[in-house]
C-alpha positions as CSV (number, residue, x, y, z in Angstrom):
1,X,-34.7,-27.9,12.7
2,X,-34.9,-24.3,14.0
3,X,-32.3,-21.7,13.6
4,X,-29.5,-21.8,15.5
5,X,-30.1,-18.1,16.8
6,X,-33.3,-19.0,17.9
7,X,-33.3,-21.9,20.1
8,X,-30.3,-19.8,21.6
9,X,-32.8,-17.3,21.7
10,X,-35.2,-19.0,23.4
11,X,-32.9,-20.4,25.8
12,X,-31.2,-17.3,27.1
13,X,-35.4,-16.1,27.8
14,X,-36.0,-18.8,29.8
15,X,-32.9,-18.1,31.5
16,X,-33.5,-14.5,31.9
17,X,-37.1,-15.9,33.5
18,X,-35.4,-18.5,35.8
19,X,-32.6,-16.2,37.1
20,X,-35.4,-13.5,38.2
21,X,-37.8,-16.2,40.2
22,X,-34.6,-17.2,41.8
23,X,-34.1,-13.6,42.9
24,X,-37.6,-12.9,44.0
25,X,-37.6,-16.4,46.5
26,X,-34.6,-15.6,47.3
27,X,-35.5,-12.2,48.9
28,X,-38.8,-13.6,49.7
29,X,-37.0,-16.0,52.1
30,X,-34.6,-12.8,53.6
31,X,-38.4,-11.6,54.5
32,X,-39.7,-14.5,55.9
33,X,-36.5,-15.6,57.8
34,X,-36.5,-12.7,59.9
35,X,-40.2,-12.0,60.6
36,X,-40.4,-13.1,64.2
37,X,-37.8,-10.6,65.7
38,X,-39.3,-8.0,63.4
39,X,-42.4,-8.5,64.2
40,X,-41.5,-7.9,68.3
41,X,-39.7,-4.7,67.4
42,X,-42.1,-2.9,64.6
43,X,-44.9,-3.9,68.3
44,X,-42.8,-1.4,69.8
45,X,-42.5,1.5,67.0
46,X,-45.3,4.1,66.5
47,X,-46.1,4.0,62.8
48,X,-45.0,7.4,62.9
49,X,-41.3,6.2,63.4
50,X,-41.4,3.4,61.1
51,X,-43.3,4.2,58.5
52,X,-40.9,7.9,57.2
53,X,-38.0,4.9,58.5
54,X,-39.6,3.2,55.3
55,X,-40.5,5.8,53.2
56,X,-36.5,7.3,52.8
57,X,-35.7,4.1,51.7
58,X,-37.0,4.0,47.7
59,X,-35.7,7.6,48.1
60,X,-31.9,6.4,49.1
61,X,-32.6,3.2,46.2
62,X,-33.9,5.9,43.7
63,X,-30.7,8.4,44.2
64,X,-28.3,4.9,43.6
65,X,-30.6,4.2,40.1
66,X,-29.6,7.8,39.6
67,X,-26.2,7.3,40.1
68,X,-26.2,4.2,37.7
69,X,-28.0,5.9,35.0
70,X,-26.4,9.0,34.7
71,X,-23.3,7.0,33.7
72,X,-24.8,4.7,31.7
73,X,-26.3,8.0,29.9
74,X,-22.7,9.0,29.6
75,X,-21.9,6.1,27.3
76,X,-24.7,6.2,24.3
77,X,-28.0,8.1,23.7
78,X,-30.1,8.5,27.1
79,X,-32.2,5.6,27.9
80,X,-35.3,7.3,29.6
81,X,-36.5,6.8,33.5
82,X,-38.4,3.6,33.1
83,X,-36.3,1.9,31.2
84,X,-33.3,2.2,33.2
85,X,-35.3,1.9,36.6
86,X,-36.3,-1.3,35.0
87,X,-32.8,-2.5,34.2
88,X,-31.0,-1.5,38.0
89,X,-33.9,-2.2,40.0
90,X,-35.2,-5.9,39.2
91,X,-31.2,-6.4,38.5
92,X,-30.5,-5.7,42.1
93,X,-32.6,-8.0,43.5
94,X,-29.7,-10.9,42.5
95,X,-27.5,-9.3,45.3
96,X,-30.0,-11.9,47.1
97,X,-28.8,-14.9,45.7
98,X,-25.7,-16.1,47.2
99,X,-22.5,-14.5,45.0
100,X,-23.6,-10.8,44.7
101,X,-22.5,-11.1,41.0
102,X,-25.9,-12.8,39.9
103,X,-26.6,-8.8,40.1
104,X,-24.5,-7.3,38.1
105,X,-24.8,-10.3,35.2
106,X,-28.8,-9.8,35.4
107,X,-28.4,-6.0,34.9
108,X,-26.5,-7.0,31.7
109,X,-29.4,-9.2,30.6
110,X,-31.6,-6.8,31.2
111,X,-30.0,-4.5,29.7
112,X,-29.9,-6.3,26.4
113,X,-33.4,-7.5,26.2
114,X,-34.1,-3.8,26.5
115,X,-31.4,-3.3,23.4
116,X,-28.7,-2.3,25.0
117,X,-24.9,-3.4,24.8
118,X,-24.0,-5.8,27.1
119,X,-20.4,-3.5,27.0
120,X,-22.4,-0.7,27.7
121,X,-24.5,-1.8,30.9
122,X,-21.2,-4.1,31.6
123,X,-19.0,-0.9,31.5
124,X,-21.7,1.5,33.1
125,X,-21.9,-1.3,36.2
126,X,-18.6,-1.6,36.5
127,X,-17.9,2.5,37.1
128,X,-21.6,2.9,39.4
129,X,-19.9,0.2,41.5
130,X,-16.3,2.3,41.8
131,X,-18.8,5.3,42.8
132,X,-20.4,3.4,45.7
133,X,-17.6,2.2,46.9
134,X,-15.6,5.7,47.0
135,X,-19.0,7.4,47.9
136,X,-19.2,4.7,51.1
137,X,-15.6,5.4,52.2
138,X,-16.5,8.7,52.3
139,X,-19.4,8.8,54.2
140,X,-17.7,6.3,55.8
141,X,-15.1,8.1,57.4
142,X,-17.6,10.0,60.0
143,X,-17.3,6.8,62.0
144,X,-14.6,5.1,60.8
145,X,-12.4,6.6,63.9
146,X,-14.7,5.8,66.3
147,X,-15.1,1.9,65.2
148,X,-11.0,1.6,64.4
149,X,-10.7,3.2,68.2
150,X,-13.4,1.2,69.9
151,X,-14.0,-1.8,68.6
152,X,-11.7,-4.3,67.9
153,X,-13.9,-6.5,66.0
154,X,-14.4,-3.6,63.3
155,X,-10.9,-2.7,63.3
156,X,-10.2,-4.7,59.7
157,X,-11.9,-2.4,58.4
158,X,-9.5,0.5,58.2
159,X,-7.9,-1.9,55.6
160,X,-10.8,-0.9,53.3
161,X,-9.7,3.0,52.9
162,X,-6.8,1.8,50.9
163,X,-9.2,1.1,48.2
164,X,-10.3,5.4,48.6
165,X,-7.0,7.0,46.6
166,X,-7.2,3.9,43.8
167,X,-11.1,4.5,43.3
168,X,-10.4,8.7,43.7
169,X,-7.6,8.3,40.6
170,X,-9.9,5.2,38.8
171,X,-13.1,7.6,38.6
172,X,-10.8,10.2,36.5
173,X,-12.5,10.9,33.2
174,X,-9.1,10.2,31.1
175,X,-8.9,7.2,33.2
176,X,-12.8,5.7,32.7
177,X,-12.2,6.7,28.9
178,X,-9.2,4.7,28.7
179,X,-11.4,1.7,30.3
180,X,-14.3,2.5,28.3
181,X,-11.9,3.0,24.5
182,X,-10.6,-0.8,25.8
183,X,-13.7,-2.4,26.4
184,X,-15.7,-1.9,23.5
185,X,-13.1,-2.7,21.2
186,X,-12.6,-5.6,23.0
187,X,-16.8,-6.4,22.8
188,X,-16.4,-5.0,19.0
189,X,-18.5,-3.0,19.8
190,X,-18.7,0.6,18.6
191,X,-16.9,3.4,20.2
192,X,-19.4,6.4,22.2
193,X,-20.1,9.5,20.6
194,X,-18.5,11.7,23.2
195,X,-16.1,11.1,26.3
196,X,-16.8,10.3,29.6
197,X,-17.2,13.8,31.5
198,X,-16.1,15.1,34.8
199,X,-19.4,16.1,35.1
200,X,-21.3,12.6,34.8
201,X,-19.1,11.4,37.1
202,X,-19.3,14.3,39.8
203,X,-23.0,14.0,39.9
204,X,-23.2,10.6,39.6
205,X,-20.8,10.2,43.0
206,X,-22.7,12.7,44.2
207,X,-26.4,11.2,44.0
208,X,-24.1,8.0,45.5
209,X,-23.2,9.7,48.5
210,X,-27.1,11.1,49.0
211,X,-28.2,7.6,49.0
212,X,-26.1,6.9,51.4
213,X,-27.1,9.7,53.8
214,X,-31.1,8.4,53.2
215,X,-30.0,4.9,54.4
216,X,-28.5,6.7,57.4
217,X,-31.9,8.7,57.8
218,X,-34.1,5.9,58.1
219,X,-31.6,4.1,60.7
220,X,-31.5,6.9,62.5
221,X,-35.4,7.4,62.4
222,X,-36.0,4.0,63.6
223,X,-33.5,4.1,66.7
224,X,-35.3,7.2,67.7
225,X,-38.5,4.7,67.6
226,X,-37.3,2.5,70.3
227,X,-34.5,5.0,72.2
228,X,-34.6,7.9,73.7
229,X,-30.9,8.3,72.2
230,X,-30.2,12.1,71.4
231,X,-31.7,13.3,68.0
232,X,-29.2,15.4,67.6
233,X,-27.3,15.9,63.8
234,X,-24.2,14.2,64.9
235,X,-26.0,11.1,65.8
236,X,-27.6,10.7,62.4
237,X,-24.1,11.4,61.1
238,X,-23.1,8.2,63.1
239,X,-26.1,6.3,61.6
240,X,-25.4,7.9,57.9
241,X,-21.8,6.7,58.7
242,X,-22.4,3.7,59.8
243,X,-24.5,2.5,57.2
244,X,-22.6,3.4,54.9
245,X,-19.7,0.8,56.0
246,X,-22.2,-1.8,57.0
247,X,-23.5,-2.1,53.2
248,X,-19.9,-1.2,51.4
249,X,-18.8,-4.4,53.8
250,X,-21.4,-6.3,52.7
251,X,-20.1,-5.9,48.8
252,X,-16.9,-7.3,49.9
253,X,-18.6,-10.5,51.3
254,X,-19.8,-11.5,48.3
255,X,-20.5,-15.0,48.7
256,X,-23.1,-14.1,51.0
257,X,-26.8,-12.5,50.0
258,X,-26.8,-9.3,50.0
259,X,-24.4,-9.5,52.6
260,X,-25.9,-11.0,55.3
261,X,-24.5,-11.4,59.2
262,X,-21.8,-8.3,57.9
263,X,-24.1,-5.7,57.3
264,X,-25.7,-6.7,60.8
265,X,-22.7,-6.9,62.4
266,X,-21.6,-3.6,61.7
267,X,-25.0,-2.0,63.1
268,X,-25.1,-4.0,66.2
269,X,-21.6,-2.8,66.9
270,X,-22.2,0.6,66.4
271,X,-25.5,0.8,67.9
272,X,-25.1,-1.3,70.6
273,X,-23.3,1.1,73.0
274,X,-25.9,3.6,72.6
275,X,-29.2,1.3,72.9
276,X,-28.2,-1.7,74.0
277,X,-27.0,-5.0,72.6
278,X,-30.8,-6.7,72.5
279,X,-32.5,-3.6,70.6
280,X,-29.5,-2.9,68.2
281,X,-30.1,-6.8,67.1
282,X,-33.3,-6.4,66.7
283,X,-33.4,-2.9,64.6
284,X,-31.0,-4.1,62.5
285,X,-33.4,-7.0,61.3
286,X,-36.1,-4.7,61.0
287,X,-33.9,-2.4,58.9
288,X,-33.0,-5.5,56.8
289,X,-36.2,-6.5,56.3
290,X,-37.1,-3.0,55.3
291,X,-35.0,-2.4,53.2
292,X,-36.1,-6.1,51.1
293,X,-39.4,-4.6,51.0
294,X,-38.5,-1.5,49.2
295,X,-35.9,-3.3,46.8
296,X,-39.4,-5.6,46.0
297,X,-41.7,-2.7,45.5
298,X,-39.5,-0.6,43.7
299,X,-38.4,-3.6,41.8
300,X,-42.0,-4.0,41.0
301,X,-43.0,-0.2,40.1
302,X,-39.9,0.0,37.9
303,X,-41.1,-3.2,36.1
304,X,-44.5,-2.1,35.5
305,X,-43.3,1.1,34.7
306,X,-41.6,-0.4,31.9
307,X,-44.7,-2.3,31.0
308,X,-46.8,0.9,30.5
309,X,-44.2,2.6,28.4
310,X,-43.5,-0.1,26.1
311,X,-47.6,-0.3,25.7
312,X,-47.6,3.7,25.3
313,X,-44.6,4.4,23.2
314,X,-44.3,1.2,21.3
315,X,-40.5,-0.6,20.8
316,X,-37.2,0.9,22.2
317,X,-34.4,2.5,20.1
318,X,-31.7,-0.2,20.3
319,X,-27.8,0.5,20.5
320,X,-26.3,-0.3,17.5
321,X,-25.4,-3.3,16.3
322,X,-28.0,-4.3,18.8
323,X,-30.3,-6.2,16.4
324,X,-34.5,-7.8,17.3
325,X,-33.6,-11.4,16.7
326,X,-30.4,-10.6,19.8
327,X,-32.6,-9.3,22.6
C-alpha cells in the first residue's frame, strides 16, 4: 500500500493539473465567445491603434504582479521574478472560472508546489487584494461624480467608496502585522523575520494604482481608433477612471468569470455618450478579449519562465517547514 503522504501527494498534482486546464478552456471560451463582434471592430482599427492598445496591457498585468510580489517579499526571503510571475500569473487565470476564488486558491497551490507557505501566498493574496481594491477607488473617484450624477444605472456604485476609509486604516502596517502575527500562528506556521513596512505597502499600492492607469491607456487608445473623441488628458483620465470601477465591480460579482456583463456594463455606460451606444458595445468586447490574450501570453511567458530557471538554477529554497515530499 503506498504512503499515506503520497497518494495525497499525488492527488493534490492531478488536482493542481485539472484546476489549470479548467482555467485555460475556460478563458479559451471568453475568446472564442466574443470573436464575431471583435472581429467587426479590430476591421475598423489601424494596427497602429490596436496594437500599443495591446501592448500596455502585460504592462498594466506586470505592475499588478509587482504589486503582489512586493508584499509577498514583505513576508519571508524574496522569491525572485520568475518565480513569483509564475505563481500570480497562471493563478489569475482562475478569475475565469465561474467564483473568482478558484484564483486566489490556485495562487496558494502554486505557491506551495514552488515551496512556499500556503499562509504566506494566503496572507500576501489577501493584502494585494485590499491594495486593488483601495488603489481602484482611488482611481476611481475621477469618474465616480460623473457616473453617480448621470447615470442612474451606475449609481450603486457610490455604495462601494465606503469600503475606501476601512481598506485606507486595513493597509496600516500595525494593522497587516496584527493580521499577519494571527495567521501564522493560526497555520503553525513560523512567525516573519521582520514586520510588515510602510514602505512595502506604499509601493506596492502604488504599482496598484499604475496598473490601473495602463488599463485606462489602452481604453483610451482604442476609442481614439474608432472616434474622433478628443485626445485630450482628461479624457484618458475618464478611461483610466473608468476602468478602474469597471474591473474593481467585477471583483464584487464574483460568481461571474472574471466578471463578465459588469465590467462591460460599466464601459458601455461611460463610453456610450461620447461614441455611441453600438461602438462602446463593441470596444468593450474587443478590450475583453484583449485583455484574455495578454493574461494567456503572460500566463504562458511566466510559466516558461519558471521552466528555464528551475533548468538553470536547479531546485528552489523552500520556506520553512515547507518540506519535498509537501510540494
Amino acid at each position: 500500500m503506498q504512503p499515506a503522504h503520497t497518494l495525497r501527494g499525488r492527488l493534490i498534482h492531478w488536482a493542481r493539473i485539472l484546476l489549470i486546464v479548467a482555467v485555460v478552456l475556460a478563458a479559451g471560451y471568453a475568446l472564442w465567445s466574443n470573436h464575431e463582434v471583435v472581429q467587426e471592430t479590430l476591421a475598423q482599427l489601424s494596427w497602429r491603434d490596436w496594437l500599443p492598445s495591446f501592448v500596455a496591457l502585460p504592462i498594466a498585468i506586470l505592475l499588478s504582479t509587482w504589486s503582489w510580489q512586493l508584499l509577498v517579499d514583505e513576508l519571508g526571503k524574496p522569491i525572485g521574478v520568475a518565480r513569483g510571475a509564475q505563481i500570480f500569473l497562471v493563478g489569475q487565470l482562475g478569475k475565469y472560472l465561474p467564483g473568482s476564488v478558484w484564483a486566489y486558491l490556485l495562487q496558494i497551490e502554486l505557491g506551495r508546489r514552488a515551496g512556499l507557505a500556503r499562509a504566506r501566498i494566503f496572507t500576501a493574496t489577501l493584502f494585494s487584494l485590499a491594495v486593488a481594491v483601495v488603489a481602484a477607488l482611488l482611481a476611481g473617484s475621477l469618474v465616480l461624480p460623473g457616473f453617480v450624477r448621470d447615470y442612474e444605472a451606475l449609481r450603486g456604485l457610490v455604495w462601494l467608496y465606503l469600503l475606501l476609509p476601512i481598506g485606507l486604516v486595513c493597509l496600516h502596517p500595525a494593522i497587516l502585522q496584527r493580521v499577519v502575527s494571527v495567521g501564522f500562528k493560526v497555520l503553525r506556521r513560523p512567525q516573519p523575520d521582520h514586520p510588515v513596512r510602510l514602505r512595502a505597502v506604499a509601493l506596492s499600492l502604488f504599482a496598484a494604482v499604475a496598473s490601473y492607469c495602463f488599463f485606462g491607456l489602452h481604453l483610451w487608445l482604442l476609442v481614439r481608433g474608432v472616434s474622433d473623441v478628443d485626445g485630450s488628458a482628461s479624457f484618458l483620465l475618464v478611461c483610466i477612471g473608468t476602468m478602474a470601477i469597471a474591473m474593481i465591480s467585477g471583483l464584487f460579482f464574483f460568481l461571474l468569470p472574471s466578471g463578465a456583463g459588469v465590467r462591460e456594463l460599466v464601459i458601455v455606460t461611460a463610453l456610450a455618450p461620447t461614441i455611441g451606444s453600438g461602438e462602446a458595445i463593441a470596444l468593450a468586447a474587443v478590450s475583453r478579449v484583449l485583455i484574455v490574450v495578454a493574461d494567456l501570453l503572460t500566463a504562458a511567458s511566466a510559466a516558461s519562465l519558471g521552466w528555464w530557471e528551475r533548468r538553470q538554477f536547479g531546485p528552489i529554497p523552500h520556506d520553512q517547514g515547507v518540506d519535498d515530499d509537501e510540494v
